[in-house]
Structures are given as structure tokens and as C-alpha cells.
N, CA, C and O atoms as a GROMACS GRO file, in nm:
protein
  316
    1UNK      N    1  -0.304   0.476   0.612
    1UNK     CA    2  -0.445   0.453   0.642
    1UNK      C    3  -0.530   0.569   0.591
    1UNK      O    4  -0.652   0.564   0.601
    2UNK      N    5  -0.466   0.678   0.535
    2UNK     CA    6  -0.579   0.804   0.498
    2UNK      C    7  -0.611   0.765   0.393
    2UNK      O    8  -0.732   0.780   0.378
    3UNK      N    9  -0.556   0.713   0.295
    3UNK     CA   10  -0.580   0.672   0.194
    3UNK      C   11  -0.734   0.597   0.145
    3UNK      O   12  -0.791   0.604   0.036
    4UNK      N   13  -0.780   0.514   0.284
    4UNK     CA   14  -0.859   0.463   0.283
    4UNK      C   15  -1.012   0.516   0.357
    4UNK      O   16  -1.127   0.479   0.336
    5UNK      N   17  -0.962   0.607   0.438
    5UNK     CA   18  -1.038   0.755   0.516
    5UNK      C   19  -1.066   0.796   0.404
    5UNK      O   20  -1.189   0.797   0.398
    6UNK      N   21  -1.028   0.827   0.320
    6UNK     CA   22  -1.047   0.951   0.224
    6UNK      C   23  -1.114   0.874   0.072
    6UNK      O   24  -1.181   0.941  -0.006
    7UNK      N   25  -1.090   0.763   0.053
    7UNK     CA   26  -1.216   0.701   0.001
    7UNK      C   27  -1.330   0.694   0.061
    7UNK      O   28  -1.426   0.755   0.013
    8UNK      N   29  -1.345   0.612   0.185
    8UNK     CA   30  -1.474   0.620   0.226
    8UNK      C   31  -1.548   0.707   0.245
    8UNK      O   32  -1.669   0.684   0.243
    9UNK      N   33  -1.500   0.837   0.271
    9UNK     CA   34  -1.543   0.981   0.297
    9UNK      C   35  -1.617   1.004   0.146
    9UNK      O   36  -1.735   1.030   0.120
   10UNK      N   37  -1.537   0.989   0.084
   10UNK     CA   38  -1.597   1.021  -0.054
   10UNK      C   39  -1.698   0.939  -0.141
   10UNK      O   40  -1.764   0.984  -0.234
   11UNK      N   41  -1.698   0.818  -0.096
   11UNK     CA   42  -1.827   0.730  -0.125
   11UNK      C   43  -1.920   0.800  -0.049
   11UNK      O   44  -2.008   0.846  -0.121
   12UNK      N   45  -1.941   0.840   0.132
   12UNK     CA   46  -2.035   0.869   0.187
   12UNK      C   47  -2.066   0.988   0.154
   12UNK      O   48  -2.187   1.004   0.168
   13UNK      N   49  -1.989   1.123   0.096
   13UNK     CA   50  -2.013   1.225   0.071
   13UNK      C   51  -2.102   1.194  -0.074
   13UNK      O   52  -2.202   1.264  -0.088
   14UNK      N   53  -2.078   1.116  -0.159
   14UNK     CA   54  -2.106   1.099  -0.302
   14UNK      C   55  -2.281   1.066  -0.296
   14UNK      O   56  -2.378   1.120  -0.348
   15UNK      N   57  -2.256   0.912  -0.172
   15UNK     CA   58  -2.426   0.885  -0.160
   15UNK      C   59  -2.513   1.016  -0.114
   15UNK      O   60  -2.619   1.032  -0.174
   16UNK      N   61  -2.484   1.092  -0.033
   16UNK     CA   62  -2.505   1.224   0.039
   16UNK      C   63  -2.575   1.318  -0.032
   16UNK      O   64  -2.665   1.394   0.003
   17UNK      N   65  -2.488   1.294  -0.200
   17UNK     CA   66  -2.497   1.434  -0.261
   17UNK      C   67  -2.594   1.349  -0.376
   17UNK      O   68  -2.704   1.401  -0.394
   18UNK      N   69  -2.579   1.282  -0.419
   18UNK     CA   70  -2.679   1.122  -0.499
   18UNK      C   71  -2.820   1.101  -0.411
   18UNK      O   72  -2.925   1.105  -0.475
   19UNK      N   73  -2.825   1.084  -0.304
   19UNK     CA   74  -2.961   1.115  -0.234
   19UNK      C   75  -3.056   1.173  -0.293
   19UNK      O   76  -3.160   1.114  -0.322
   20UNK      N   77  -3.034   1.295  -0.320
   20UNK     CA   78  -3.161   1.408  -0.348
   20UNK      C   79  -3.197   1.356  -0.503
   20UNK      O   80  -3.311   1.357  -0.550
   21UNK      N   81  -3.100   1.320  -0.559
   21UNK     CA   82  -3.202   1.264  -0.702
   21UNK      C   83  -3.260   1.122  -0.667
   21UNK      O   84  -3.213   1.036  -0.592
   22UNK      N   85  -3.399   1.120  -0.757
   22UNK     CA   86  -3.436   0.981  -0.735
   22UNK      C   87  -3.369   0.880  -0.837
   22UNK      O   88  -3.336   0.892  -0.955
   23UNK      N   89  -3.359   0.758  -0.731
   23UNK     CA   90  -3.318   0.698  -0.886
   23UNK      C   91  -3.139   0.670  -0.849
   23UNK      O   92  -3.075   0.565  -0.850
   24UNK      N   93  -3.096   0.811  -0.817
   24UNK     CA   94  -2.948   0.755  -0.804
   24UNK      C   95  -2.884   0.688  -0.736
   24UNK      O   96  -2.802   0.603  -0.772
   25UNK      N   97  -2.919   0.724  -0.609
   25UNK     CA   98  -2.823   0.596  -0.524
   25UNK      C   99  -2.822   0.475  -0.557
   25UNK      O  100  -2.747   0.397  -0.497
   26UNK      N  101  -2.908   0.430  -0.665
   26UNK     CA  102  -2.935   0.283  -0.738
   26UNK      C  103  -2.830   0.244  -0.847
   26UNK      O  104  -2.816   0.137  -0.906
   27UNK      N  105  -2.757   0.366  -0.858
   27UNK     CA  106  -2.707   0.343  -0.941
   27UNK      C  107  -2.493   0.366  -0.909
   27UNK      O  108  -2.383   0.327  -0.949
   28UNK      N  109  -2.565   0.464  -0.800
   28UNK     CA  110  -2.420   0.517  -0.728
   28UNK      C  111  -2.363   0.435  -0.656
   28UNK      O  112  -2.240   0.442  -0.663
   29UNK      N  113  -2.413   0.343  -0.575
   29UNK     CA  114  -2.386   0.203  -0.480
   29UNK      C  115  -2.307   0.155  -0.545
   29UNK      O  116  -2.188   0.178  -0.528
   30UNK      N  117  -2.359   0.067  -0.650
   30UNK     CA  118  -2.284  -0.030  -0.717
   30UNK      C  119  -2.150   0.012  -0.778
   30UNK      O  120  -2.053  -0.065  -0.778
   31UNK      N  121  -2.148   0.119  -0.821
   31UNK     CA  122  -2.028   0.212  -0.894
   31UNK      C  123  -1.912   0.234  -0.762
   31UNK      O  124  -1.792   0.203  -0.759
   32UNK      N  125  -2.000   0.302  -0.654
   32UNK     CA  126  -1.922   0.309  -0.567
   32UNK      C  127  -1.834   0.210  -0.488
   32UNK      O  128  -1.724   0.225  -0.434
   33UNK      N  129  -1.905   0.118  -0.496
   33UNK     CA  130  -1.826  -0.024  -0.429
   33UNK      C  131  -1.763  -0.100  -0.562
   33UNK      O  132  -1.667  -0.177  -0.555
   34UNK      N  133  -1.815  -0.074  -0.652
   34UNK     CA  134  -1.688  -0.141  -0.752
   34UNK      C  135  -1.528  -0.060  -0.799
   34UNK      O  136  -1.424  -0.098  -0.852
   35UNK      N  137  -1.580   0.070  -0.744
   35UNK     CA  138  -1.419   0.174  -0.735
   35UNK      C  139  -1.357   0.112  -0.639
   35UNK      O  140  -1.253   0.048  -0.655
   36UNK      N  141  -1.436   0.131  -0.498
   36UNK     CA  142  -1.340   0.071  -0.371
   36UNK      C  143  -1.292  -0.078  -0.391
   36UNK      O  144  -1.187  -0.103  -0.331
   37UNK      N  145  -1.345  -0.178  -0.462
   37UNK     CA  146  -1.281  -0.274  -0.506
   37UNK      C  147  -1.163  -0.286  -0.586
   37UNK      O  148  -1.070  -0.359  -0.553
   38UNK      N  149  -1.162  -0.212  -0.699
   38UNK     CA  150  -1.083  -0.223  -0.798
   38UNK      C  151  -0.916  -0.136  -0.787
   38UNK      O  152  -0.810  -0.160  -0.845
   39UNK      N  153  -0.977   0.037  -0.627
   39UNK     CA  154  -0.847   0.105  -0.573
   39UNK      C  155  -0.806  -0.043  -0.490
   39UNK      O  156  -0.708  -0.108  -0.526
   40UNK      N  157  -0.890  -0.083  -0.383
   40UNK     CA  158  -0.776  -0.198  -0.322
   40UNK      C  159  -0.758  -0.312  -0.406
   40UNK      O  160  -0.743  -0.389  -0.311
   41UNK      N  161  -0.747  -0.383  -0.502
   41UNK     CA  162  -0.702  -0.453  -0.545
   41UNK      C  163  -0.551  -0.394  -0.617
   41UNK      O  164  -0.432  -0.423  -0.606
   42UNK      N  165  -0.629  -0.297  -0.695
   42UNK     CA  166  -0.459  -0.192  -0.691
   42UNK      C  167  -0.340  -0.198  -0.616
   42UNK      O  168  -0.226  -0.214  -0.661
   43UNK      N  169  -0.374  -0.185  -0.498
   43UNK     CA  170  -0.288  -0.123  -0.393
   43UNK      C  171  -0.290  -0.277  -0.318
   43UNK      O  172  -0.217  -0.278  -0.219
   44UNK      N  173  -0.349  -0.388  -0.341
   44UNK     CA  174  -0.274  -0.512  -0.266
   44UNK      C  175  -0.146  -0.536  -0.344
   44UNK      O  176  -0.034  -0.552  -0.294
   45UNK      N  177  -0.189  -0.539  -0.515
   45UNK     CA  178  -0.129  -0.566  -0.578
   45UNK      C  179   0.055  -0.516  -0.567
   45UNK      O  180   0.156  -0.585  -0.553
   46UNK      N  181   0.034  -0.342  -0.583
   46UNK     CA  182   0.128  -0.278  -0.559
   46UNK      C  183   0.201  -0.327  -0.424
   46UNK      O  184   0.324  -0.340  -0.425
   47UNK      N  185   0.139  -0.348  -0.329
   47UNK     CA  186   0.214  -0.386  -0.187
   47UNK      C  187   0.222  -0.521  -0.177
   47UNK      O  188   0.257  -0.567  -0.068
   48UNK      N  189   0.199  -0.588  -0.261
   48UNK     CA  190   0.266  -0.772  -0.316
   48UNK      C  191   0.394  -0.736  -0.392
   48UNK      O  192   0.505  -0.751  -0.340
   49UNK      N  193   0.380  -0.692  -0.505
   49UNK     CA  194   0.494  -0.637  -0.558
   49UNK      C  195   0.618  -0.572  -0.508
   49UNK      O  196   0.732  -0.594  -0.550
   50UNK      N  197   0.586  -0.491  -0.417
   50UNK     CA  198   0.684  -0.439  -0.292
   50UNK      C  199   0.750  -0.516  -0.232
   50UNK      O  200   0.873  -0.519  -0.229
   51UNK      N  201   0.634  -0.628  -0.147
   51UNK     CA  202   0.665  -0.671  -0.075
   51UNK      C  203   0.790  -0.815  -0.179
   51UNK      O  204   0.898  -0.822  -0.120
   52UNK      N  205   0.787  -0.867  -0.249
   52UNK     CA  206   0.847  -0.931  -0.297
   52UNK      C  207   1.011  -0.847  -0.358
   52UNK      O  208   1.114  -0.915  -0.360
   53UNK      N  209   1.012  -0.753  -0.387
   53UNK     CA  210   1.120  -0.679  -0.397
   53UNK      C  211   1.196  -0.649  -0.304
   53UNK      O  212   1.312  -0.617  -0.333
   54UNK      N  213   1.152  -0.652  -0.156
   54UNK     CA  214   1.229  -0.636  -0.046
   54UNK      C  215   1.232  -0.779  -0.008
   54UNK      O  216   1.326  -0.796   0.070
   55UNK      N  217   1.158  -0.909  -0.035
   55UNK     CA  218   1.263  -1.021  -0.025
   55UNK      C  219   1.362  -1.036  -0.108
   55UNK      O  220   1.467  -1.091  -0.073
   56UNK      N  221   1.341  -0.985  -0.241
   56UNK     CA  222   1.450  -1.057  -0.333
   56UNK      C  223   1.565  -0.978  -0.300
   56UNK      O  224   1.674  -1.034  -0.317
   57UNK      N  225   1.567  -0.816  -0.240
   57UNK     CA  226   1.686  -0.766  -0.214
   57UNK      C  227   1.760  -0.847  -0.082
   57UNK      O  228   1.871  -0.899  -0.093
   58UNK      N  229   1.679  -0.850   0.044
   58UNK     CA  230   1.708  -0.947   0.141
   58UNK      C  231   1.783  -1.057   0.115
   58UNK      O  232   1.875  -1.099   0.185
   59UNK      N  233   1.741  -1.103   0.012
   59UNK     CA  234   1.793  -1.266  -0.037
   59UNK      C  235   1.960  -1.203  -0.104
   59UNK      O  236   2.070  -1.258  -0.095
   60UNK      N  237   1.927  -1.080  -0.166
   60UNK     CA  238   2.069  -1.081  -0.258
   60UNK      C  239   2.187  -1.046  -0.160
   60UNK      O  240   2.307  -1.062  -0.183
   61UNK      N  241   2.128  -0.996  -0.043
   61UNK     CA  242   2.227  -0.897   0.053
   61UNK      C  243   2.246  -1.010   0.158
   61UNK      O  244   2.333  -0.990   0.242
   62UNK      N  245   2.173  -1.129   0.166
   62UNK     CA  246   2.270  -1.232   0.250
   62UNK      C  247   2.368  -1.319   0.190
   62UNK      O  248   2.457  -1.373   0.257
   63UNK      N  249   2.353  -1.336   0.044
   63UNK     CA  250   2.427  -1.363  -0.081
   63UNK      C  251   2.557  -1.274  -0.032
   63UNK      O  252   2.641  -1.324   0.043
   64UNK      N  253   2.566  -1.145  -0.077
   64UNK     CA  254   2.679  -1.121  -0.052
   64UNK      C  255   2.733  -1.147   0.091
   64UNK      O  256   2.681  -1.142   0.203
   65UNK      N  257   2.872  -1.183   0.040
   65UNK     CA  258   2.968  -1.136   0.218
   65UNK      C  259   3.005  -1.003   0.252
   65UNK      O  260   2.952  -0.914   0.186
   66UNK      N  261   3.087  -0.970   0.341
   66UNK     CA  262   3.136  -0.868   0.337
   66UNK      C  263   3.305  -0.881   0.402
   66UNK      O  264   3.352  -0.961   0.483
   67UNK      N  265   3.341  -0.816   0.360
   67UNK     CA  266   3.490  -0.757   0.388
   67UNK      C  267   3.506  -0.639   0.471
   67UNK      O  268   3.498  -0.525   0.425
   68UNK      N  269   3.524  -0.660   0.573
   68UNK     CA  270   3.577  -0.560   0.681
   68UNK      C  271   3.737  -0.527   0.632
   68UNK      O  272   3.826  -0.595   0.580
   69UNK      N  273   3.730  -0.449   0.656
   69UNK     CA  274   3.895  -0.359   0.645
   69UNK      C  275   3.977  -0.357   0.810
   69UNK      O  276   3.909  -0.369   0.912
   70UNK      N  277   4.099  -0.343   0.815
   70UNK     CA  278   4.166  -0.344   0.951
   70UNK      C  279   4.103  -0.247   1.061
   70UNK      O  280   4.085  -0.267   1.181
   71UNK      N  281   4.069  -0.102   0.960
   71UNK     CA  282   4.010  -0.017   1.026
   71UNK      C  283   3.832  -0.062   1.082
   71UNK      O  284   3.769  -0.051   1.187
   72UNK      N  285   3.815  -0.091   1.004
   72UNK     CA  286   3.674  -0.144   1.043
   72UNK      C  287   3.651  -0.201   1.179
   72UNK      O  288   3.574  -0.164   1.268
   73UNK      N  289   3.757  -0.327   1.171
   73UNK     CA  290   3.760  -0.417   1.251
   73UNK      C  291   3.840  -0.360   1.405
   73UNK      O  292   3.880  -0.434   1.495
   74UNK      N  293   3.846  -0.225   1.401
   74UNK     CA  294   3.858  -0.160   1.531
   74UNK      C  295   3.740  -0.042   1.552
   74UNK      O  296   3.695   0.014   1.652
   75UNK      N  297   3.723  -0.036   1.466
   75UNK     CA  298   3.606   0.015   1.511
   75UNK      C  299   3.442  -0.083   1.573
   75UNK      O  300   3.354  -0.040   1.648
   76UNK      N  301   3.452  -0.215   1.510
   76UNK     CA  302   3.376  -0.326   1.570
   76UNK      C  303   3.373  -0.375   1.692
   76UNK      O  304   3.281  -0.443   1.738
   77UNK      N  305   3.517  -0.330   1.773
   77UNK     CA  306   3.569  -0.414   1.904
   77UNK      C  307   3.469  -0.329   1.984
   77UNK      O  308   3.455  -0.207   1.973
   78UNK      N  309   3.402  -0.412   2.065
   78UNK     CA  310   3.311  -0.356   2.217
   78UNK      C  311   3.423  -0.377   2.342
   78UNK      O  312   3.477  -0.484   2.371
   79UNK      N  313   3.440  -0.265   2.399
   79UNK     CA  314   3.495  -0.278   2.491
   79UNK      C  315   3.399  -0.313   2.660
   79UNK      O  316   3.462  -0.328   2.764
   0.00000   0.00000   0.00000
């Protein structure tokens, strides 16, 4: 979540410091909200991508079986 703290901080610091000229915040707005658009579309993207890589591993790791060894299979027993 800082990630997203620390953009907004920096849009509000940016309008802040864009204030004192005339003229700019007219121009800083739009810039500014088309960065914050274009970092989260980034970062959905990246965390779609993720997120699909930890199904396809999921999927491969119920694919496999497994083989317990004799030893294993005493170490499994609940008493």
C-alpha cells in the first residue's frame, strides 16, 4: 500500500509546488492523473500476470503425485 501513499503524496506535493505559477496546475492535473493511471494499470497488469502464474503452478503441483518413502510414512502417523 506505500506504493500508492507515495504517489499520491507526490501528486499533492507537485500541485503544491505548481500552485505558485500561474497557469500550471492547468496543466499539472491532467499529467498528474494520467501518471497515476498509466503506474496502476502497470501494476494491475503485473499482479494479473502473477496472479495467473501462481494458478498455473497450482494446477501443475496437483498434476503431480507424490511418493512417500517408508520413512516418510512414519513420520506422517499422528499418534
Amino acid at each position: 500500500m506505500w506504493g500508492i501513499t507515495l504517489i499520491v503524496a507526490a501528486f499533492v506535493l507537485g500541485l503544491i509546488a505548481f500552485s505558485f505559477v500561474v497557469g500550471a496546475p492547468v496543466f499539472a492535473v491532467p499529467i498528474g492523473i494520467a501518471g497515476i493511471v498509466a503506474i496502476g494499470a502497470f501494476d494491475m497488469s503485473r499482479r494479473r500476470r502473477q496472479s495467473k502464474q501462481m494458478h498455473d503452478l497450482r494446477d501443475k503441483a496437483k498434476a503431480e503425485s507424490i511418493d512417500f518413502t517408508e520413512r516418510d510414512r512414519e513420520t506422517l502417523v499422528s499418534d
